[in-house]
C-alpha positions in Angstrom: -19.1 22.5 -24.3 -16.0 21.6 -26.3 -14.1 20.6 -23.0 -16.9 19.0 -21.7 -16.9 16.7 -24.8 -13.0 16.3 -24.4 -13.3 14.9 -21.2 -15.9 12.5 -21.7 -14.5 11.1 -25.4 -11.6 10.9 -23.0 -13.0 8.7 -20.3 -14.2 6.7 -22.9 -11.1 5.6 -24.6 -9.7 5.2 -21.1 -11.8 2.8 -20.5 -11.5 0.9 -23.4 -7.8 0.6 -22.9 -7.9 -0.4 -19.8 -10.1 -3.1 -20.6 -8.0 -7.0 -19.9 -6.1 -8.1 -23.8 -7.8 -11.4 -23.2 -11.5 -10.0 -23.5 -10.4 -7.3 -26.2 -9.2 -10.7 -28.1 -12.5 -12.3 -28.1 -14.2 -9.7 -29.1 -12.2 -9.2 -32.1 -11.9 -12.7 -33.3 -14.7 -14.4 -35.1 -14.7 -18.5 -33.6 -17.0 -20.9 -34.6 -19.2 -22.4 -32.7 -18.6 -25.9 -33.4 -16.2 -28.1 -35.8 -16.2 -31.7 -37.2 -13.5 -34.2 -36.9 -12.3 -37.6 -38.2 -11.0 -39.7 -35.5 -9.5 -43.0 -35.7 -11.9 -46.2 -36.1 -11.8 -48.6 -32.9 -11.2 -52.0 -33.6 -14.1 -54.3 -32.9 -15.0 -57.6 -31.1 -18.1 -59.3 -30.9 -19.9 -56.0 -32.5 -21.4 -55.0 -35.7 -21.1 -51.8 -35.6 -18.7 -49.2 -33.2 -18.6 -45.3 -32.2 -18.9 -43.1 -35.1 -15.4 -42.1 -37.4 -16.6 -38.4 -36.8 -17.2 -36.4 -33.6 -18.4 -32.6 -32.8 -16.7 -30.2 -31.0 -18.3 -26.8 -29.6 -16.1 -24.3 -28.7 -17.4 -24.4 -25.1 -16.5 -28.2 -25.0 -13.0 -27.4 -26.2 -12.0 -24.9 -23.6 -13.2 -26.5 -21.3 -11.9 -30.7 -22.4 -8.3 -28.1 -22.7 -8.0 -26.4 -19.2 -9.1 -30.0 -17.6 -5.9 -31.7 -19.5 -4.3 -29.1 -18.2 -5.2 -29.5 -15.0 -4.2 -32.6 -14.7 -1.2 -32.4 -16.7 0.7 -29.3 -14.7 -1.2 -31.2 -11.1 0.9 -34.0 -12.0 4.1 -32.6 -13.0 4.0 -30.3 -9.2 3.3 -33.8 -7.8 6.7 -34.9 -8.6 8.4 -31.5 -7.5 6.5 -32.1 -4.0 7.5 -36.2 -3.8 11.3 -34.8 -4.8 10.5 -32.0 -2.1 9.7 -34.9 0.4 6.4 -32.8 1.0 5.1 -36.2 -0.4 5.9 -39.3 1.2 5.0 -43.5 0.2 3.5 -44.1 -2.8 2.4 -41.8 -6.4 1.6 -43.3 -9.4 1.4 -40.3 -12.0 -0.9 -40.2 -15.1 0.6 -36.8 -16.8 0.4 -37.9 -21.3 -2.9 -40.0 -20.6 -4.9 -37.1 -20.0 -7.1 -37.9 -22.5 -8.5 -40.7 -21.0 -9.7 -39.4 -17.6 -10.4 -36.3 -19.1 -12.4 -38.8 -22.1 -14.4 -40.8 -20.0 -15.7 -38.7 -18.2 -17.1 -36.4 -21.2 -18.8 -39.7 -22.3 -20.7 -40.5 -19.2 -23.1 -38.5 -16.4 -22.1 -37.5 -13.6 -24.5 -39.8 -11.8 -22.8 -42.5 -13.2 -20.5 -44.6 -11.1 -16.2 -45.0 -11.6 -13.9 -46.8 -9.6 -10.0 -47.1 -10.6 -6.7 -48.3 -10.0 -3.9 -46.6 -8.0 -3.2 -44.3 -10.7 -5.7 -42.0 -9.5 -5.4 -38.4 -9.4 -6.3 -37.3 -13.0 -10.2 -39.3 -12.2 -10.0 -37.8 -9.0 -10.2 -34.4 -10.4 -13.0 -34.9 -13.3 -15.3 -36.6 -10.3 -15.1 -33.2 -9.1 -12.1 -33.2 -6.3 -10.4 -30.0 -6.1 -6.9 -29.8 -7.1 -6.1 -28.6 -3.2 -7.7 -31.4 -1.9 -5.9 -33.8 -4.3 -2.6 -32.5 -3.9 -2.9 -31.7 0.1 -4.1 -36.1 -0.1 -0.9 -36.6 -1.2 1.2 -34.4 1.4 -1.2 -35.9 4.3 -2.7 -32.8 5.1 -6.0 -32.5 7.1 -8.3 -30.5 3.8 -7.0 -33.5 1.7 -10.2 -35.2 0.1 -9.3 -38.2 3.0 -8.3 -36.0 5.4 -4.7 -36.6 5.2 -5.0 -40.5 5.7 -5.2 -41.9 2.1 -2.3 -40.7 0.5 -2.0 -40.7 -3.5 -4.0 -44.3 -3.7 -7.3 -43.9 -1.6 -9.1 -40.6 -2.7 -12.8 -40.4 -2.8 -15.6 -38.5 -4.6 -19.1 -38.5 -5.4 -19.8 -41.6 -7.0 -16.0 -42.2 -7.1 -15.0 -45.2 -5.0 -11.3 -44.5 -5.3 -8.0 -45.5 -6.7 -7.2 -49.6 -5.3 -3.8 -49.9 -4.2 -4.2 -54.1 -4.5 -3.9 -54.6 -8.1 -7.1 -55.8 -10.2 -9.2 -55.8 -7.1 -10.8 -52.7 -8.2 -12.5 -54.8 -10.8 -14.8 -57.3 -8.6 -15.9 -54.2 -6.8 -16.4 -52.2 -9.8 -18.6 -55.2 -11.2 -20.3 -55.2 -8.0 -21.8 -51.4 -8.2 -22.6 -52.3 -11.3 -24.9 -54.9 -9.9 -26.4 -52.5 -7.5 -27.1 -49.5 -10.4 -29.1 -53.0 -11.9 -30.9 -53.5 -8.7 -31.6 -50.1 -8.2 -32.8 -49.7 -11.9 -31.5 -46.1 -12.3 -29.9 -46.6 -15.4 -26.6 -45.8 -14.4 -23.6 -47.5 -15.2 -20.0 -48.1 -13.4 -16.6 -47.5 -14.8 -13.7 -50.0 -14.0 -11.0 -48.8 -14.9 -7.2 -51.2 -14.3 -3.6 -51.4 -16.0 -2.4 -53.5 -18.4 -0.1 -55.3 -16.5 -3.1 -55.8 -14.0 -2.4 -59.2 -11.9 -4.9 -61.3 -10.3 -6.1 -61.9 -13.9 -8.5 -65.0 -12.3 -10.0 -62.2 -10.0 -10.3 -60.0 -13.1 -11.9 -63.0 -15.2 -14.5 -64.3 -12.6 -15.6 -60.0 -12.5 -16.0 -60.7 -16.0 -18.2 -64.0 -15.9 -20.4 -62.5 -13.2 -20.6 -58.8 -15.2 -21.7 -61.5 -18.1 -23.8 -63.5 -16.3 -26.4 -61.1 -15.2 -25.7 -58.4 -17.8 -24.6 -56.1 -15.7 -24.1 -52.4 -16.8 -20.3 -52.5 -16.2 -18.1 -50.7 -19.0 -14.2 -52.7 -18.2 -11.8 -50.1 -19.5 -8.2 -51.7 -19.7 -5.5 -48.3 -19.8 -3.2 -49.7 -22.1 0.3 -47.2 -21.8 2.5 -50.2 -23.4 4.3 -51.4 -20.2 3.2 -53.0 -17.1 5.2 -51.6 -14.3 9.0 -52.0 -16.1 8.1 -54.5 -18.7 6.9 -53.8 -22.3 3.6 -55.6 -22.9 5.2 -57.5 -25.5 7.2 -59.5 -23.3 4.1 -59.6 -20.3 1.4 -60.7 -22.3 1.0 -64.1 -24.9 -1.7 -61.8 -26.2 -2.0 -57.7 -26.6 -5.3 -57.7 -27.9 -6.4 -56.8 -24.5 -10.1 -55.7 -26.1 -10.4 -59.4 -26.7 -9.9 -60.6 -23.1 -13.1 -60.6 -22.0 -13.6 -63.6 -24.5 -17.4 -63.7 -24.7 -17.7 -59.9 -23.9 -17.5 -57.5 -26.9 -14.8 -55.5 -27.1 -12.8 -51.9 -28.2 -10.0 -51.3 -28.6 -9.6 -47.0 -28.7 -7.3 -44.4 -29.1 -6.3 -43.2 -25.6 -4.3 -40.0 -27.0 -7.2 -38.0 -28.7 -10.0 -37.2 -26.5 -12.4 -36.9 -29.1 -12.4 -40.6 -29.5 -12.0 -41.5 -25.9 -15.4 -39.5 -25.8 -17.2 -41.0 -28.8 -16.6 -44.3 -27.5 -17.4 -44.0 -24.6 -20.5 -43.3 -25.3 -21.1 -45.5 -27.6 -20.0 -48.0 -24.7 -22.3 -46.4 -22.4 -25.4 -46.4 -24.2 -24.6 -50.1 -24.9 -24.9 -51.1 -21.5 -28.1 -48.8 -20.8 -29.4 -51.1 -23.1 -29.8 -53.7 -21.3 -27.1 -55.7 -23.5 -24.8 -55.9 -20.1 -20.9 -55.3 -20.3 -18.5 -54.2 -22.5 -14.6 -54.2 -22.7 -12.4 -51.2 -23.9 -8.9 -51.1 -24.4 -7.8 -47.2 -24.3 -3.8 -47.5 -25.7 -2.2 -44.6 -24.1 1.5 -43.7 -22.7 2.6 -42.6 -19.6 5.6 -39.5 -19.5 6.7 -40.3 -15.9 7.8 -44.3 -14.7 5.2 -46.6 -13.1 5.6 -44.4 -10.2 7.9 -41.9 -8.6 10.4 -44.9 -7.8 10.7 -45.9 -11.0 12.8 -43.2 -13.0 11.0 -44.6 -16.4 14.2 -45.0 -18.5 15.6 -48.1 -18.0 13.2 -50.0 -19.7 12.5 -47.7 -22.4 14.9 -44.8 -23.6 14.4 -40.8 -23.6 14.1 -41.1 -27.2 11.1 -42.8 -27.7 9.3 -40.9 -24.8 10.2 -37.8 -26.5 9.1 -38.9 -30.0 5.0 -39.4 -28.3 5.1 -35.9 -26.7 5.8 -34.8 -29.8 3.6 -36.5 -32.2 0.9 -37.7 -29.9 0.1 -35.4 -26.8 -3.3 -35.1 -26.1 -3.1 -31.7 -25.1 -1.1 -30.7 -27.8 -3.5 -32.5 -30.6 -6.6 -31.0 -29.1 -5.1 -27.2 -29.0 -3.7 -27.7 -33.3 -7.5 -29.2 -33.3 -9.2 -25.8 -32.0 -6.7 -23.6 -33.6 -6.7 -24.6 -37.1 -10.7 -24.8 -36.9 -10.9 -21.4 -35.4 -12.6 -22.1 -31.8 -10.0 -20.7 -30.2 -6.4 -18.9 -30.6 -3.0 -19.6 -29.2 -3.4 -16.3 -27.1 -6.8 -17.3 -26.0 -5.1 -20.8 -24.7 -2.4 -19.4 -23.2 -4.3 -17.4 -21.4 -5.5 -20.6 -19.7 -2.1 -22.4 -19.5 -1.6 -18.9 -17.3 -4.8 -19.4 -15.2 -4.3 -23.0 -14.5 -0.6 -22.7 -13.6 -1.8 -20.3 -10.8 -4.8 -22.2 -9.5 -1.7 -25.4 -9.3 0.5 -23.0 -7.2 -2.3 -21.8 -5.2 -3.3 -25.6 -4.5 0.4 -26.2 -3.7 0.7 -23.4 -1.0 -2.3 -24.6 0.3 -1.0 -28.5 0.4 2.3 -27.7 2.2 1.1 -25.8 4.7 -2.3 -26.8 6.0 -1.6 -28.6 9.0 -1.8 -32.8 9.4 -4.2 -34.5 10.9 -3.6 -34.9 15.0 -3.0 -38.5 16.0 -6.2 -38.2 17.7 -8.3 -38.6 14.5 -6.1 -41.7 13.2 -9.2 -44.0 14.1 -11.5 -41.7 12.6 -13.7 -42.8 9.7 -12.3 -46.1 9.6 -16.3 -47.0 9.4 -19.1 -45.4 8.4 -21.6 -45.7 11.8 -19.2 -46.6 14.0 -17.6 -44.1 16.7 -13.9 -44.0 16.3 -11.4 -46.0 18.3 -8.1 -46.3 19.4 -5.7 -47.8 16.8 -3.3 -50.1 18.4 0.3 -48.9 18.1 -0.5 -45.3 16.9 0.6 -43.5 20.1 0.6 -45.2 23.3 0.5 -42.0 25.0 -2.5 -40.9 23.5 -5.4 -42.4 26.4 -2.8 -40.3 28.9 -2.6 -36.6 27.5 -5.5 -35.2 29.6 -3.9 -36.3 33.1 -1.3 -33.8 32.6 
């Protein structure tokens, strides 16, 4: 009876030691459920009132606002090993320290709602609900990229996501156009347009907002401010860096871009304004890119090492939500690293998977150039194409 009992008490604290650290951590810590934050009051223009000075966070909401900065963050930083690999060719614009933002907005809206962006795209790409091996095999022009390989880093699609616009400020017509079909339609959805500061084609940009204005349409025109348009500091770009204020007879925010927590709270505050019926509204998120205006652009000749060193370590938005959840108890450092060690495998995984998925045959070049239409031949894409089944 006595070695009976052995081996069974035996078993038993077996099993408990073989149980994973991370799960034996959890169980042992006591989190809270939810914490309450100050966040930084938006400036205002044409309101009486703006988002709330302080937001809730829920444990679950943290997690899972961290692993999506993440996400994007370490997504970002293999895109640049991959363009420096010449895995990825052309054009990549990179969003890594405005995580916050994409990560922000889309907290603050549903996911029936509508966003369409600039070239800067990935980081949206992936909170519309793109996988990160369909992103990153976009980029290397493979055949499972989220546009089969013929997009690149500045046309990737999703559910209600009508891509990053490689012609500067021409997203925002088209964005003020869905908005005009969600009116139509009377769903009470909105549309997201989202452009850079040193956006050109500002008469484009204006005549978006006078039609937006014009039929109050449900449009929320989200200016990402990172202080520099392309190579120049918007100090020396703009007469005026009140950007919030450009919509002249369309209120205005102007938001911190760097803590998600207010990139949240006013978004929804935006959102529920145009629900309303009370038709656009401007925000200005101010933000900071780590990397150049793209992978071209080395990022340090216009700015020096220094002062991109001093944001990442007073402002990262990764790095303020994680002291955020720690110091509230809804999560530990081990419990967050054990996500920094999840998401850098699903990012090598998703890398694997991008440089070695095959490209696209020629064939399909004319593929899904239309909707309805059957696909064509593409003049000039290989002359020998009509004559590979004679031999």
């Amino acid at each position: 009876m006595r070695e009976m009992l052995a081996a069974f008490v035996s078993r038993v604290l077996w099993g408990v030691a073989k149980k994973p650290a991370r799960r034996v951590l959890v169980a042992s810590c006591n989190y809270s459920n939810d914490a309450m934050f100050e966040i930084k009051k938006c400036d205002l223009y044409l309101l009486d009132e703006g988002p709330p000075l302080t937001a809730v966070l829920t444990r679950e909401d943290g997690l899972r606002y961290y692993k999506m900065m993440q996400v994007v963050r370490r997504m970002e930083l293999k895109a640049d090993q991959l363009y420096k690999q010449k895995f990825i060719r052309g054009f990549c614009h990179l969003c890594d320290g405005q995580e916050a933002c994409c990560v922000g907005l889309e907290a603050g809206i549903n996911p029936s709602d509508h966003v369409i962006t600039s070239y800067r795209a990935h980081g949206v790409c992936y909170t519309r609900g793109l996988p990160v091996r369909s992103i990153l095999a976009e980029l290397t022009g493979r055949r499972g990229g989220c546009a089969k390989g013929k997009g690149g880093s500045m046309h990737m699609y999703a559910k209600n996501f009508y891509g990053g616009n490689g012609i500067v400020g021409a997203q925002v017509p088209l964005g003020a156009g869905v908005a005009l079909a969600c009116k139509y339609m009377g769903n009470n959805e909105i549309c997201l347009t989202l452009y850079g500061d040193g956006a050109a084609n500002q008469g484009q940009i204006a005549e978006a907002y006078n039609m937006a204005a014009l039929w109050k349409l449900p449009c929320i025109f989200i200016c990402e401010n990172n202080l520099y348009g392309m190579g120049t500091s918007v100090e020396r770009a703009a007469a005026s860096t009140d950007y919030y204020k450009r919509g002249h007879f369309i209120p205005g925010l102007r938001v911190d871009g760097m803590d998600i927590l207010c990139v949240r709270e006013a978004t929804r505050f935006a959102a529920n304004y145009c629900r309303s019926g009370k038709g656009p509204i401007l925000m200005e998120l101010q933000t900071y890119r780590y990397h150049g205006h793209s992978m071209s652009d080395p990022g340090i000749s216009y700015r020096s090492r220094e002062e991109i060193q001093k944001v990442r370590s007073k402002s990262d938005p990764i790095m303020l939500l994680q002291d955020r959840m720690v110091n509230s108890k809804l999560a530990s450092v081990e419990e967050l690293k054990e996500i920094d060690s999840e998401v850098r495998k699903e990012i090598e995984d998703a890398a694997q998977f991008a440089t070695t998925d095959p490209e696209p045959p020629v064939e399909e070049l004319g593929h899904h150039l239309y909707s309805s239409n059957p696909p064509f031949e593409v003049r000039g894409a290989n002359q020998w194409i009509k004559f590979k089944s004679v031999s």
